[in-house]
VEXKOL-583155 format. One record per residue (C-alpha): x, y, z; residue in three letters; residue number from 1. Coordinates in nm, 3 decimals, decimal comma, padded with zeros to 5 digits. Each point is the difference from the previous one (the first is absolute). Layout:
N
+---------+---------+---------+-----+-----+
:       X :       Y :       Z :   r :   k :
+---------+---------+---------+-----+-----+
:       X :       Y :       Z : ALA : NUM :
...
+---------+---------+---------+-----+-----+
This chain:
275
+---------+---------+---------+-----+-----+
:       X :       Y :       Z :   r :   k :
+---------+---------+---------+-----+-----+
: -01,362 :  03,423 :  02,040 : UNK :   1 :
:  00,228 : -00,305 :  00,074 : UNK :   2 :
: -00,300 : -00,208 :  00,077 : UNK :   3 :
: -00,180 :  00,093 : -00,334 : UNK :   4 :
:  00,330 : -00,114 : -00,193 : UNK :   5 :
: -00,017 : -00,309 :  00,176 : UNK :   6 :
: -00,330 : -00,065 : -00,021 : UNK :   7 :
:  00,080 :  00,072 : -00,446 : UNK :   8 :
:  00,288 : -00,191 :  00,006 : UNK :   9 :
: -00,215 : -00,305 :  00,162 : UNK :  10 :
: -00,264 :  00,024 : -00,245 : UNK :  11 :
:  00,204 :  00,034 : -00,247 : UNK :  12 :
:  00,183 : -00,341 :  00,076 : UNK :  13 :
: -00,363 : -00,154 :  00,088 : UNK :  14 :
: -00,106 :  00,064 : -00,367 : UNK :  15 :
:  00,299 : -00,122 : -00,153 : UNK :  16 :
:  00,000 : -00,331 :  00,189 : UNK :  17 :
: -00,361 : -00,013 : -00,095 : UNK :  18 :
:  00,089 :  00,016 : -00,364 : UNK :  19 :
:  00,291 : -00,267 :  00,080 : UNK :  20 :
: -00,246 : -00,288 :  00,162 : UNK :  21 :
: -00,319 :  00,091 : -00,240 : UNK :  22 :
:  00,173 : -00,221 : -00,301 : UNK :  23 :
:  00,118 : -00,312 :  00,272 : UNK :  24 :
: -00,363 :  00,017 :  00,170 : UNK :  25 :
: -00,181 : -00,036 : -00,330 : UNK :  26 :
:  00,246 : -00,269 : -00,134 : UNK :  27 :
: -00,082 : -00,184 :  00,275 : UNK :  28 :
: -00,348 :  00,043 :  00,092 : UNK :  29 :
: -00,081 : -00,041 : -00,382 : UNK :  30 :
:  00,181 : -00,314 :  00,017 : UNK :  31 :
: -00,261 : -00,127 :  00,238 : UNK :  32 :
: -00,285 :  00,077 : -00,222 : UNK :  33 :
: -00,141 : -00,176 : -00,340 : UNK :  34 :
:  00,051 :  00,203 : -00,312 : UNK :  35 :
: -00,368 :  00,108 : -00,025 : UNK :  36 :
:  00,034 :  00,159 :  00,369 : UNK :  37 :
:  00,327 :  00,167 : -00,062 : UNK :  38 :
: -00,097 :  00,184 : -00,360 : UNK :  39 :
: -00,325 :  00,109 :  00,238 : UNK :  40 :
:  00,096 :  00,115 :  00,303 : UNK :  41 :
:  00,429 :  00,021 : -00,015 : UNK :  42 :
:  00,008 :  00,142 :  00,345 : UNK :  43 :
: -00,207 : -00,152 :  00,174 : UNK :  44 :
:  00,100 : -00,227 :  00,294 : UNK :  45 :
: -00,065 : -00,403 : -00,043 : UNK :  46 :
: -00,334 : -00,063 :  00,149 : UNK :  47 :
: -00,121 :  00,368 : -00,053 : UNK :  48 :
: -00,214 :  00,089 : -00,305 : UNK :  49 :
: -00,060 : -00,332 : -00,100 : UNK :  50 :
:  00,369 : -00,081 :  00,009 : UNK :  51 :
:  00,061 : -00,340 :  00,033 : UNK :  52 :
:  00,272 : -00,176 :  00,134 : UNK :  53 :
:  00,188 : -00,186 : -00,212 : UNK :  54 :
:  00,334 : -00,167 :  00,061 : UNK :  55 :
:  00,033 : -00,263 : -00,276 : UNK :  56 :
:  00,152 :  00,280 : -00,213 : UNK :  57 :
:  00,328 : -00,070 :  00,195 : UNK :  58 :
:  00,017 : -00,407 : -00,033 : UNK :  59 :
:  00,026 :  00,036 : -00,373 : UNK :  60 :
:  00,214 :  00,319 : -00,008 : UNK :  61 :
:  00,226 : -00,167 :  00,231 : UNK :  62 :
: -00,057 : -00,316 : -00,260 : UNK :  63 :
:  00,131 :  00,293 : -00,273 : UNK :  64 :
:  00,264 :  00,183 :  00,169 : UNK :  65 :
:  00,201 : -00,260 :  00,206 : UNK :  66 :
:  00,195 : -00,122 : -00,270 : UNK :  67 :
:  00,131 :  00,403 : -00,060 : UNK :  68 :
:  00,017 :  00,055 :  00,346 : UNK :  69 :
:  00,256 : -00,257 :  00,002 : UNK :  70 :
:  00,177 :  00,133 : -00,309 : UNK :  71 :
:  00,046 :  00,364 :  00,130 : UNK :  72 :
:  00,127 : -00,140 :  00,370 : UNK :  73 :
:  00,287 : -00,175 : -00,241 : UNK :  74 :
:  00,084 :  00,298 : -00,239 : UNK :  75 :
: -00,031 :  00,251 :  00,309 : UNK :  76 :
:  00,220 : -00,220 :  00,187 : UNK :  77 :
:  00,292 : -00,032 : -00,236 : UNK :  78 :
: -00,020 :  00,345 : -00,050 : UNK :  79 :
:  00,036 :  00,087 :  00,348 : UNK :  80 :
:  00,235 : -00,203 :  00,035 : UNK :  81 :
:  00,194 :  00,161 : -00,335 : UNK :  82 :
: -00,041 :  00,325 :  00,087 : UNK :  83 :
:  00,099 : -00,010 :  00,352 : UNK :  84 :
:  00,337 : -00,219 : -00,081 : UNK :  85 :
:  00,128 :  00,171 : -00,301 : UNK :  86 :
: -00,072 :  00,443 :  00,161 : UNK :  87 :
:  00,143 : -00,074 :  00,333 : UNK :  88 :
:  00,253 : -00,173 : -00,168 : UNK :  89 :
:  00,104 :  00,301 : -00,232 : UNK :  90 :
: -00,113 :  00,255 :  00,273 : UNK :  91 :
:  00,290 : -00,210 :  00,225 : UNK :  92 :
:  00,223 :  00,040 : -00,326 : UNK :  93 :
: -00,054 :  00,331 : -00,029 : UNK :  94 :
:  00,006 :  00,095 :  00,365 : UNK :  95 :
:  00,357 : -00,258 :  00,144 : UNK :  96 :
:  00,154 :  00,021 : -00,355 : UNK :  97 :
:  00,234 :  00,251 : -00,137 : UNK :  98 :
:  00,033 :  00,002 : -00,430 : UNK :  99 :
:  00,016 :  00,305 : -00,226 : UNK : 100 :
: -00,304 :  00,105 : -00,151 : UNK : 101 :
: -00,210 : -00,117 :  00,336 : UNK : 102 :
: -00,161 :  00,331 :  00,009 : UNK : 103 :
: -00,084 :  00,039 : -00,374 : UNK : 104 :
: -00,129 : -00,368 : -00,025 : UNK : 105 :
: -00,252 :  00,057 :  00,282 : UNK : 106 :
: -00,103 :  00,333 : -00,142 : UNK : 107 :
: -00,093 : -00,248 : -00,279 : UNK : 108 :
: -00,211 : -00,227 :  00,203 : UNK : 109 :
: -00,149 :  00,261 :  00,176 : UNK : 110 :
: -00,085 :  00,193 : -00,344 : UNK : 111 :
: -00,203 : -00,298 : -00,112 : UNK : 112 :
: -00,226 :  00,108 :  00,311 : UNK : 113 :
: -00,138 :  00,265 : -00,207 : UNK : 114 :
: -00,049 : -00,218 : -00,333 : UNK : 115 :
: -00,403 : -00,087 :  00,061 : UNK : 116 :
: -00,061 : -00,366 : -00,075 : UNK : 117 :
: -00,274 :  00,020 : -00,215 : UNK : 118 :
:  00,232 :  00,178 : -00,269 : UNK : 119 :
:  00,246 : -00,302 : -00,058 : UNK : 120 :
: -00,281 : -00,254 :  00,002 : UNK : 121 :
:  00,067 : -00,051 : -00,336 : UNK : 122 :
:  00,350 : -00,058 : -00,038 : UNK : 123 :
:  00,001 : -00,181 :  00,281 : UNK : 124 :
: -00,314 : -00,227 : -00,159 : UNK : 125 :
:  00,228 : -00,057 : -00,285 : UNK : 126 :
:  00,287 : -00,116 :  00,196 : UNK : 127 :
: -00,190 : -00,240 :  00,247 : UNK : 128 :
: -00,177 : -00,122 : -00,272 : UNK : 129 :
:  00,182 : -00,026 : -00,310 : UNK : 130 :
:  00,369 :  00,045 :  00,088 : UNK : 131 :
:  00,005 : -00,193 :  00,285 : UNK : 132 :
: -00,302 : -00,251 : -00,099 : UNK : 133 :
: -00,113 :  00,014 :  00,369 : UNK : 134 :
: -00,407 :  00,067 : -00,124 : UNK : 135 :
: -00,236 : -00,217 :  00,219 : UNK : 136 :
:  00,229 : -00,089 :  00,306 : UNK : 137 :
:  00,010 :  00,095 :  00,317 : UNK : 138 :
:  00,398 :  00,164 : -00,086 : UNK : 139 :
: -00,109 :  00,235 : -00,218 : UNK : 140 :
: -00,260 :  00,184 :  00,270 : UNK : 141 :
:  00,267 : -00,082 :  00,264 : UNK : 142 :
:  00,364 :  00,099 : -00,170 : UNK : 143 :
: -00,130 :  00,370 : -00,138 : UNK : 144 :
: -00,195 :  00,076 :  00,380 : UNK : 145 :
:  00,302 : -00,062 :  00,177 : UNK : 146 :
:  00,233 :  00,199 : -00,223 : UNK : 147 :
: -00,316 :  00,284 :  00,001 : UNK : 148 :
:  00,011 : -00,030 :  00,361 : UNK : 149 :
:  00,406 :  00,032 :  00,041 : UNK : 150 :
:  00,084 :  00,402 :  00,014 : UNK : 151 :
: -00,264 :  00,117 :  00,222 : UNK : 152 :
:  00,096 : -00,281 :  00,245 : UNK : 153 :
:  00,341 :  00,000 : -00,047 : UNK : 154 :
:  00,008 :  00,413 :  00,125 : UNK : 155 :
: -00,241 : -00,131 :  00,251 : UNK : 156 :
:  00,256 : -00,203 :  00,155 : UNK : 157 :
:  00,292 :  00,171 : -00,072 : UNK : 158 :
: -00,146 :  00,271 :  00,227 : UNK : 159 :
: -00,029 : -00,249 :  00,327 : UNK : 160 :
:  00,313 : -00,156 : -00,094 : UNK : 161 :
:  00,190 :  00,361 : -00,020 : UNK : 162 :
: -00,138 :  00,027 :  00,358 : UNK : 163 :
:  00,181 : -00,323 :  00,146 : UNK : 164 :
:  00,314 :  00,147 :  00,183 : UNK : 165 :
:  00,348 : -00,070 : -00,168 : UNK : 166 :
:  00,126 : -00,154 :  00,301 : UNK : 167 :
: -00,195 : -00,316 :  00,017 : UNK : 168 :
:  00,095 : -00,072 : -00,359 : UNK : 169 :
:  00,373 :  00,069 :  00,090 : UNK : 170 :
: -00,068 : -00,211 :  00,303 : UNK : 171 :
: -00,109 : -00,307 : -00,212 : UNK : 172 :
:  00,287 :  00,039 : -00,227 : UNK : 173 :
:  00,263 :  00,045 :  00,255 : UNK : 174 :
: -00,154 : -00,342 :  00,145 : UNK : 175 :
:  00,023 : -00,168 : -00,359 : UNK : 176 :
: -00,322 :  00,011 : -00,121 : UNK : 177 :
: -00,071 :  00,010 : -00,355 : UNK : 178 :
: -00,233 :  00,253 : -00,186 : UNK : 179 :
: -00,270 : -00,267 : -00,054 : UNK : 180 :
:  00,078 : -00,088 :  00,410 : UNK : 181 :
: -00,033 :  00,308 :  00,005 : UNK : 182 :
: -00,333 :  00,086 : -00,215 : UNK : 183 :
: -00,208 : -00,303 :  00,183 : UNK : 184 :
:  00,095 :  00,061 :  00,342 : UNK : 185 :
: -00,029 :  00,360 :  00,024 : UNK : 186 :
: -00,137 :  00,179 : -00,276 : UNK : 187 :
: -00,299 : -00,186 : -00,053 : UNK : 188 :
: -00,095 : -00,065 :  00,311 : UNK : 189 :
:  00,044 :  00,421 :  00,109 : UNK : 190 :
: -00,226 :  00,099 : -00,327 : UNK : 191 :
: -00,261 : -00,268 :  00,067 : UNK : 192 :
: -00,263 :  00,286 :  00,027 : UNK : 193 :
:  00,017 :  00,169 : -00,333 : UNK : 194 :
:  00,028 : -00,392 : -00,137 : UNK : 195 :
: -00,352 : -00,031 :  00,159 : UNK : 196 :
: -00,114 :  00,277 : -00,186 : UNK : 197 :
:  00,139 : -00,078 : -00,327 : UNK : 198 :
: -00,107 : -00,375 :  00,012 : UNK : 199 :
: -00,330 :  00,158 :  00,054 : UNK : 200 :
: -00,015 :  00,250 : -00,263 : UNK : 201 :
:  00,136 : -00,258 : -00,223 : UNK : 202 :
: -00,281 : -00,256 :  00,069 : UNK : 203 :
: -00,303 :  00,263 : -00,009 : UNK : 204 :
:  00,155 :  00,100 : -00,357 : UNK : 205 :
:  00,024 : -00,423 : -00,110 : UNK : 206 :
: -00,343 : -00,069 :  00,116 : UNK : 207 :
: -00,159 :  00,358 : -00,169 : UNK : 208 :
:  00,186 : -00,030 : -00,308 : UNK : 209 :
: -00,260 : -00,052 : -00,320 : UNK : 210 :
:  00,205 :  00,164 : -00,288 : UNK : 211 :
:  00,318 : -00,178 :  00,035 : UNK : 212 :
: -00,098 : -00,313 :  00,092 : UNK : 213 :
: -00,312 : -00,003 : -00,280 : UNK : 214 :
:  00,236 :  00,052 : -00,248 : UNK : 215 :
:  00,244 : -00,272 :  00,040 : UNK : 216 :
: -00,230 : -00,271 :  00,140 : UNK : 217 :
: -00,296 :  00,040 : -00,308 : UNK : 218 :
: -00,070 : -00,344 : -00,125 : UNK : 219 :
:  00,143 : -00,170 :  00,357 : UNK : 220 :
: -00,281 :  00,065 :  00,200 : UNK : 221 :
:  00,116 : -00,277 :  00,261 : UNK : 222 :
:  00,231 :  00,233 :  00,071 : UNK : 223 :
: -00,139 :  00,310 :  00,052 : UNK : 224 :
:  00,048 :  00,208 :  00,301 : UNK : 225 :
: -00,335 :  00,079 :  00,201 : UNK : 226 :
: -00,065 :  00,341 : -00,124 : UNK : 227 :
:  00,022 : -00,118 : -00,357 : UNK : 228 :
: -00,202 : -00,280 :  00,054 : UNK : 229 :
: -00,312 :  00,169 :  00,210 : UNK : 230 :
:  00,040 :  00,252 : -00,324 : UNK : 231 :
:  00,012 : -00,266 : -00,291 : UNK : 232 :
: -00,174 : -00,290 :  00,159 : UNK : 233 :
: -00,281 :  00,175 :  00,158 : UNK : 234 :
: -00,086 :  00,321 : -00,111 : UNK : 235 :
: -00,306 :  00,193 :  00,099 : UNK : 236 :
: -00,295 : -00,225 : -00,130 : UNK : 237 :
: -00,058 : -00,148 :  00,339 : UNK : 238 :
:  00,038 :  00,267 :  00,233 : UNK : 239 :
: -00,017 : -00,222 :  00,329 : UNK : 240 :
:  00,247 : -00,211 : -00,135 : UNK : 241 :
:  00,198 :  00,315 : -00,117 : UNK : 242 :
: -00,002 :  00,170 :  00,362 : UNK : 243 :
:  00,083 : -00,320 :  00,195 : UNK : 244 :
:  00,275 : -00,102 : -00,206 : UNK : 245 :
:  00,100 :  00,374 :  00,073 : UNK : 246 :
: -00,007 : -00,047 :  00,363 : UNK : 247 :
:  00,211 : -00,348 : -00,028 : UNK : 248 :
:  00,252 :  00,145 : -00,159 : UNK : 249 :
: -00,010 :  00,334 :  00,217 : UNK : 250 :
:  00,026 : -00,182 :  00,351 : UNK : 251 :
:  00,393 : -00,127 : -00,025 : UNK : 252 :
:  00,135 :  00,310 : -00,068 : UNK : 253 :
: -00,189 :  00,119 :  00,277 : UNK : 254 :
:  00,137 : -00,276 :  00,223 : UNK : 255 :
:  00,314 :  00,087 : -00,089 : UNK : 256 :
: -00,005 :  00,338 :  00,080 : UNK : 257 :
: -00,172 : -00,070 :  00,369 : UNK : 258 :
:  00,337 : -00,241 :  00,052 : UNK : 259 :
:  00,261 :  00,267 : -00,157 : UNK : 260 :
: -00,170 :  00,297 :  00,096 : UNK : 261 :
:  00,229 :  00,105 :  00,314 : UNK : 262 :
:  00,359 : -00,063 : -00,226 : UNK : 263 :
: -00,168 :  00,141 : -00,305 : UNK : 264 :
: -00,071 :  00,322 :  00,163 : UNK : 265 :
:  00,310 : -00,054 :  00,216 : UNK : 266 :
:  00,198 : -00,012 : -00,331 : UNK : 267 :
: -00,169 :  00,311 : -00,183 : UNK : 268 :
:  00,077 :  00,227 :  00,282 : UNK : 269 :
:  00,374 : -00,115 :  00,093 : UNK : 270 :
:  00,050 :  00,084 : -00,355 : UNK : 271 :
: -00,123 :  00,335 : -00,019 : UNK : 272 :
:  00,204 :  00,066 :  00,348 : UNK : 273 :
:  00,295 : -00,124 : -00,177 : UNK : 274 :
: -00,064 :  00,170 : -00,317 : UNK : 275 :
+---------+---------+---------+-----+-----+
């Protein structure tokens, strides 16, 4: 009986893995076909079926894509860089600081958790783009990401932080160190995991973000972001054009992964330890 469940359980697995690498093998093998070959035989292999290889696709998608390739590595970047600074910063805050109404003002942050995104797209459309006047710049995807990003995080961290023992932060003090001594030279360094993870999760949400990004870059297209611009510039007309520009844009995010993957997963499961 236990080798029947285990065989179900593997088969199981084998077919949803199978349904996970069907889309990435035909973006990629399509990519490597002419648009005649793919509308004809999708899934066949290049050289099979009279597939024919055909790499040129990816010379002028790269011509295409590089410039928002670029873009999203700056916007992704800064708000890394945002959202990383500004939640450990309030997670340290709310974790080393003592105020009245700590409690109730991270029940607030944490509350906004359960706000879905989608719902204050337009208020926060109207903001970024008329109150503030930030419509076609790189601040106005950056500034609302980083503040979208801030209460998950910030309970994220507050969790590894809430974990460092008392004593070394009583140590530090008692040898004069100041809370931002004390913030850069401990804290930061002892939460580096679920950092990983975050600056991770933050970049795969930069570089897959359409909606956002569409809306406040229309009319700059020298600044859109890479999914934007495979979506506007591109389109489906040429479908070998379509899939390689697909694969361009897929492989740094799976670079990045391959380099982060041990502190990514390394975060995600100190955290649930901890939690």
């Amino acid at each position: 009986m236990r080798i029947v469940t285990k065989i179900i359980h593997h088969l199981v697995i084998i077919a949803l893995l199978f349904l996970l690498l069907l889309p990435f093998y035909l973006m990629i093998i399509n990519s490597l076909k002419v648009t005649p070959e793919i509308s004809s035989h999708p899934f066949a292999f290049p050289g099979s079926a009279n597939a024919m290889l055909y790499v040129g696709a990816y010379k002028e998608a790269w011509q295409l894509v590089s410039k928002f390739i670029l873009n999203t590595v700056i916007i992704a970047a800064l708000e890394i860089f945002g959202v990383v600074l500004f939640s450990s910063m309030a997670a340290y805050g709310f974790t080393r600081f003592r105020f009245k109404g700590k409690e109730l003002l991270f029940t607030v942050f944490l509350s906004f958790m359960m706000i879905p995104g989608i719902l204050t797209l337009a208020s926060q459309y109207s903001l970024v783009y008329t109150g503030l006047n930030l419509r076609q710049s790189i601040a106005g995807v950056v500034l609302p990401a980083i503040a979208g990003g801030m209460p998950v995080n910030i309970f994220l961290i507050k969790t590894f932080f809430s974990g460092v023992p008392d004593s070394l932060f009583e140590a530090a003090e008692i040898d004069g160190a100041s809370h931002m001594r004390r913030y850069f030279t401990f804290a930061l360094p002892l939460c580096m995991p679920i950092l990983f993870t975050i600056g991770l999760s933050t970049l795969m949400g930069a570089w897959n973000d359409v909606i956002w990004a569409r809306l406040i870059l229309q009319g700059k297209a020298e600044l859109y972001t890479i999914s934007v611009g495979v979506f506007v510039r591109i389109g489906s007309s040429n479908k070998s054009l379509m899939y390689a520009a697909y694969t361009i844009a897929s492989l740094p995010l799976v670079l990045a992964f391959a380099l982060t993957s041990k502190q990514f997963i390394k975060g995600l499961t100190n955290g649930a330890i901890k939690m």
